[in-house]
C-alpha distance (Angstrom), angle and dihedral (degrees) to the residues before:
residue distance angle dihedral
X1 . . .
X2 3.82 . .
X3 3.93 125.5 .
X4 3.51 91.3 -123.5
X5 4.21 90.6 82.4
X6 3.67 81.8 62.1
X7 3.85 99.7 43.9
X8 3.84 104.3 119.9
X9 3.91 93.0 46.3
X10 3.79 97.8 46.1
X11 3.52 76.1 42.7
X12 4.01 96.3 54.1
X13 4.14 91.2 40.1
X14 3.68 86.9 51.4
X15 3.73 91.5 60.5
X16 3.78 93.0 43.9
X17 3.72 92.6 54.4
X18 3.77 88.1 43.6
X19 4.03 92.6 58.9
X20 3.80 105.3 110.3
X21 3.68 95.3 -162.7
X22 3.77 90.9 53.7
X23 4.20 90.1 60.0
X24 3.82 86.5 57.9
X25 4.45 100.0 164.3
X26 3.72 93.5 -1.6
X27 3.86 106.9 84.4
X28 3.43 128.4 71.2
X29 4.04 111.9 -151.8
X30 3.69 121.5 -164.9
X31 3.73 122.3 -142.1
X32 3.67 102.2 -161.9
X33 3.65 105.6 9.4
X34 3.78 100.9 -82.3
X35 3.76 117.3 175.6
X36 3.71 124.5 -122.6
X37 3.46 132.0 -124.8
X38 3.36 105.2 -72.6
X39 4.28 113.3 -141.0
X40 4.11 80.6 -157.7
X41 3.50 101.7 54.2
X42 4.06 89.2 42.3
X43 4.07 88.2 55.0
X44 3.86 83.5 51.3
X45 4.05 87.8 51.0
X46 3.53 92.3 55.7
X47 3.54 103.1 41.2
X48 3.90 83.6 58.9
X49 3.79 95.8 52.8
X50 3.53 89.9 47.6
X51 3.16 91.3 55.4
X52 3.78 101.1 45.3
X53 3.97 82.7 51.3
X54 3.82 99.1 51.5
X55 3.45 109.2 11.4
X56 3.70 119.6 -164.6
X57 3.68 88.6 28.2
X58 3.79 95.3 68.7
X59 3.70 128.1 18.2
X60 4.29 117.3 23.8
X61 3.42 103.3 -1.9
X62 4.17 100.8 -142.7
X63 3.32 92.0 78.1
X64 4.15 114.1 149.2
X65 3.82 142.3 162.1
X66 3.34 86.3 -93.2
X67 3.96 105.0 55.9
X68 3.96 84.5 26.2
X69 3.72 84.9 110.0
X70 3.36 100.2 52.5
X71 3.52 110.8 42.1
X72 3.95 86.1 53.3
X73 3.45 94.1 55.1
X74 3.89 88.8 43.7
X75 3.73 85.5 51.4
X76 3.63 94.7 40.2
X77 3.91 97.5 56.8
X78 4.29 90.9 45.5
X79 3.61 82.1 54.1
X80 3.60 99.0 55.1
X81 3.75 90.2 46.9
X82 3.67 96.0 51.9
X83 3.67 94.9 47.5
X84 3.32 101.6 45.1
X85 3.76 92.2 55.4
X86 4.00 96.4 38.4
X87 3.96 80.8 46.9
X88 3.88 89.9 57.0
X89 3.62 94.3 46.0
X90 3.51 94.7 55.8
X91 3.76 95.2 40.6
X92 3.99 84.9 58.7
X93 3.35 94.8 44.4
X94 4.00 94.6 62.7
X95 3.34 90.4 48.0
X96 3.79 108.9 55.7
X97 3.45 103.9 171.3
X98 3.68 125.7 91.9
X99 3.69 129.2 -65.0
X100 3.71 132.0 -144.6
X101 3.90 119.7 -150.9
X102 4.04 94.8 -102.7
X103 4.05 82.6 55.2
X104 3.36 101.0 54.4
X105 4.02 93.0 43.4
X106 4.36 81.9 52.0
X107 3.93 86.4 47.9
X108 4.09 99.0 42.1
X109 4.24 87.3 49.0
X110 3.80 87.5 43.3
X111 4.20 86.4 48.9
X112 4.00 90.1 55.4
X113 3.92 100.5 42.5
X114 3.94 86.5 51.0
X115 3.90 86.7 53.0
X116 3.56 93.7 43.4
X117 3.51 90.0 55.1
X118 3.28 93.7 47.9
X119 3.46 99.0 52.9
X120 3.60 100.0 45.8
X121 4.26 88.2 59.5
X122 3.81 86.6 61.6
X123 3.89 91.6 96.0
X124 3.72 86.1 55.2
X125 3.58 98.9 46.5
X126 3.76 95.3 44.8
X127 3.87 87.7 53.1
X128 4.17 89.8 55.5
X129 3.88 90.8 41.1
X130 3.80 82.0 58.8
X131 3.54 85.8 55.7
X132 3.94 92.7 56.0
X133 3.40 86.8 41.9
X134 3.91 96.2 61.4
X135 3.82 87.7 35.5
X136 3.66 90.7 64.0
X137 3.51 90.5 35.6
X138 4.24 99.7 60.7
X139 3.96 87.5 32.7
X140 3.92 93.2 64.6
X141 3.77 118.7 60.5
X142 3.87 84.1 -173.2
X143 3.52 91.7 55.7
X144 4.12 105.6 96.0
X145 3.83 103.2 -165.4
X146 3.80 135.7 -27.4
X147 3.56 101.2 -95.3
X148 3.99 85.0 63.8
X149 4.24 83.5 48.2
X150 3.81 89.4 48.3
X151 3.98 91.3 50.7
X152 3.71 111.8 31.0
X153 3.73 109.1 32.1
X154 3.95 117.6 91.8
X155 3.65 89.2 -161.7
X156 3.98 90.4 68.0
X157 4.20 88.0 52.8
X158 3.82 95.8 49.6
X159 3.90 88.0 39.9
X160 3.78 91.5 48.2
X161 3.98 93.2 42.0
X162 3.78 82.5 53.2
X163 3.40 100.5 57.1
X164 3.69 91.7 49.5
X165 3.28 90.4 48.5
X166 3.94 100.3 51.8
X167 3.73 93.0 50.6
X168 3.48 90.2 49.1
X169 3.88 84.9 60.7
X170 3.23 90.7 40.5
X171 3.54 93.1 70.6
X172 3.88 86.8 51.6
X173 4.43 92.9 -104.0
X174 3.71 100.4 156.6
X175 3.68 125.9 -139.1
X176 3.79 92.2 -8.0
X177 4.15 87.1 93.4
X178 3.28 94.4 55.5
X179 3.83 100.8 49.2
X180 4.34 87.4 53.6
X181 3.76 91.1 57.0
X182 3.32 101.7 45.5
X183 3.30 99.1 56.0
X184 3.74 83.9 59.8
X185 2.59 91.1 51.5
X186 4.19 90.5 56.6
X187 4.20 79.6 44.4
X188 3.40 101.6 55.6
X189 3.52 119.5 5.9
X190 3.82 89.9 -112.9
X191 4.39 108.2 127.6
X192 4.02 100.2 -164.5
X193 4.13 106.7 158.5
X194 3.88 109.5 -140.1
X195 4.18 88.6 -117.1
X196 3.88 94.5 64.2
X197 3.86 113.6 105.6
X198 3.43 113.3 -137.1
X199 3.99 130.3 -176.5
X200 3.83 136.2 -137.5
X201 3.89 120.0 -83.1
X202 3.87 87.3 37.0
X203 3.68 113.4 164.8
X204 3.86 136.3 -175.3
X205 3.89 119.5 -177.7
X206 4.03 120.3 -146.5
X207 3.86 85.6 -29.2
X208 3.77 102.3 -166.9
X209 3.90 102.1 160.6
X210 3.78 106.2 10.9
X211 3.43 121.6 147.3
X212 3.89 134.0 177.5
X213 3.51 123.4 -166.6
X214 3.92 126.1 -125.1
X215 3.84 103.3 -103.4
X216 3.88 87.0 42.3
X217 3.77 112.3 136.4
X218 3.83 120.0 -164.4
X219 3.97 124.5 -175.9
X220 3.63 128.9 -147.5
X221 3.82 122.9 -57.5
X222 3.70 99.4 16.7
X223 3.65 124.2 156.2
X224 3.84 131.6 -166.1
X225 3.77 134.9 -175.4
X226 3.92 133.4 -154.2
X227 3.24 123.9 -44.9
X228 3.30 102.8 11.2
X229 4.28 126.2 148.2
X230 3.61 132.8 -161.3
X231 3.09 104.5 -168.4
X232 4.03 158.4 130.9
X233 3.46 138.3 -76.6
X234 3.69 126.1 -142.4
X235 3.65 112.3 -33.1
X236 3.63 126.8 -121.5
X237 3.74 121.3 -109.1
X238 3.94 126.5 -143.5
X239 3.81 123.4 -148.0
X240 4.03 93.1 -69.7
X241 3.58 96.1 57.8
X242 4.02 83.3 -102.5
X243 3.86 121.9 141.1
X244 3.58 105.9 -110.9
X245 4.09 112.3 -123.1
X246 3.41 137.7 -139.4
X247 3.92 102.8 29.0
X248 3.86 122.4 130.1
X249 4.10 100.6 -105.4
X250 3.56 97.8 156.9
X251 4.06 142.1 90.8
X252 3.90 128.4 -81.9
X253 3.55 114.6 -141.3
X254 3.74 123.6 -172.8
X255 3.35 140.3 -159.6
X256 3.74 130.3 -50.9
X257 4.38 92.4 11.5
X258 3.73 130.0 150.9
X259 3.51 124.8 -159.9
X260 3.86 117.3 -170.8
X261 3.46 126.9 -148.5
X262 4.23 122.4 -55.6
X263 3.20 93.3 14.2
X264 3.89 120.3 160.5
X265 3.69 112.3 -154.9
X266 4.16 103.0 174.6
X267 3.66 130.3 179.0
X268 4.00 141.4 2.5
X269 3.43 98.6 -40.7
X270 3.84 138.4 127.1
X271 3.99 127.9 -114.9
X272 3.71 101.9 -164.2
X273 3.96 127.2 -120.8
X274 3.83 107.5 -81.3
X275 3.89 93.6 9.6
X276 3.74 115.1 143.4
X277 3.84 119.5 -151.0
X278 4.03 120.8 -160.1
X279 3.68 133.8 -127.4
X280 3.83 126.1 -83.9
X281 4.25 88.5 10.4
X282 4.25 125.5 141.7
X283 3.72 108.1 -137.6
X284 3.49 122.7 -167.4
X285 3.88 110.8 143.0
X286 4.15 127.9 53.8
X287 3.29 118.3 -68.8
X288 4.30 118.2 -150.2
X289 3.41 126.0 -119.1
X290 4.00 107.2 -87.5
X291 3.05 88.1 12.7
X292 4.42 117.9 147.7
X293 3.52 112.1 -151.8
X294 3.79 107.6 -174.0
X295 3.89 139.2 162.0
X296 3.94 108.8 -84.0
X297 3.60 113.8 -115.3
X298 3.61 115.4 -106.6
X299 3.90 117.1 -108.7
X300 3.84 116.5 -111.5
């Protein structure tokens, strides 16, 4: 069979696809050849931090207090490199617009102080990962040590891809963030946005189909199961019928909370220090500190 049967509808679908005014918001043109994000390069970044975080466990495998050194600064310098230029890409990809030389110098030294930055926190956000890790650790009786924590548990991957991820916005690097945790949550099943503020000690067990919203705020010593959402109710609209951005819409949760599994947490609201929230329950209103909010039991 040859395509040539077929010319003058390939033909007529090629011009279709080729209308510019039909791809409205979903093209992306470069102006000057600018790369995108690249998913491969961001696997590459987080492979690296993983491996600067618990070496040995991820990244070359014969790592020892005696090469310690050098692997990190091995690690260290990739790292730089790959944020820098992932940084640049997605620094040109929010602007979309054209660049003059002087801009692009601006951008590029902006690109390397944000990955500086960045990489100089990684003592600190090793330390709180260690936190998670022990969290994890004395909340599963199953779990025999914390090198199996650090290897087999998805929740530590999506945990550690978050924290990556919200420094990263932290340091105002657009779209970059968002890429890391979603694939995640592709990994793990684990959906954490980058804009969620999370605590030390945090601690999700098996995980499969958590999500937490982006103006979710979680304390210290907090501890979730499967299946559970933070998340928002129904969003408010401005004058256009548009939902309006950049509000906080999603759930507090202090200090020292469980969550079982299928919960629904939804909206602004506050689940008090200590409070413990049943499986397979629709919350919507505060909940008190201490409080237990279970399923009623079903009259006989």
């Amino acid at each position: 069979m040859s395509s040539y049967e077929y010319a003058d509808r390939l033909k007529e679908t090629v011009k279709k696809l080729s209308d510019f005014l039909s791809l409205e918001e979903l093209h992306h043109q470069r102006c000057r050849g600018e790369v995108l994000p690249s998913e491969k390069q961001l696997q590459e970044l987080i492979s690296l931090c993983r491996s600067l975080i618990f070496p040995g466990f991820y990244g070359l495998p014969d790592v020892s207090k005696e090469n310690l050194l050098y692997h990190t600064g091995i690690n260290t310098e990739k790292l730089f490199e790959v944020l820098v230029k992932q940084i640049s890409a997605g620094l040109l990809f929010q602007k979309n617009t054209d660049h003059t030389d002087s801009d692009l110098k601006r951008l590029q030294e902006s690109a390397e102080q944000k990955a500086i930055d960045f990489i100089t926190f990684l003592p600190e956000m090793r330390r709180i990962l260690s936190t998670d890790v022990t969290a994890m650790y004395n909340g599963d009786p199953a779990a025999q040590n914390k090198a199996e924590v650090i290897l087999c548990y998805p929740a530590i991957r999506a945990i550690c891809n978050y924290r990556i991820a919200h420094k990263l916005l932290e340091l105002d690097v657009p779209l970059i963030p968002r890429i890391i945790t979603e694939m995640a949550h592709s990994e793990t099943g684990i959906d954490i946005h980058p804009g969620a503020v999370i605590g030390e000690y945090f601690a999700i067990d098996h995980g499969t189909g958590v999500v937490i919203g982006a103006t979710s705020v979680i304390g210290n010593r907090v501890k979730l199961y499967q299946g559970v959402t933070l998340g928002a109710r129904s969003f408010p609209l401005d004058e256009n019928n548009n939902p309006i951005k950049g509000i906080a819409r999603h759930p507090i949760i202090e200090d020292d909370v469980i969550i079982y599994s299928n919960a629904t947490i939804l909206g602004r609201i506050t689940i008090g220090k200590g409070a413990v929230i049943g499986g397979n329950i629709w919350v919507t209103e505060n909940v008190a500190p201490g409080e237990r909010l279970v399923q009623a039991k079903a009259k006989p």
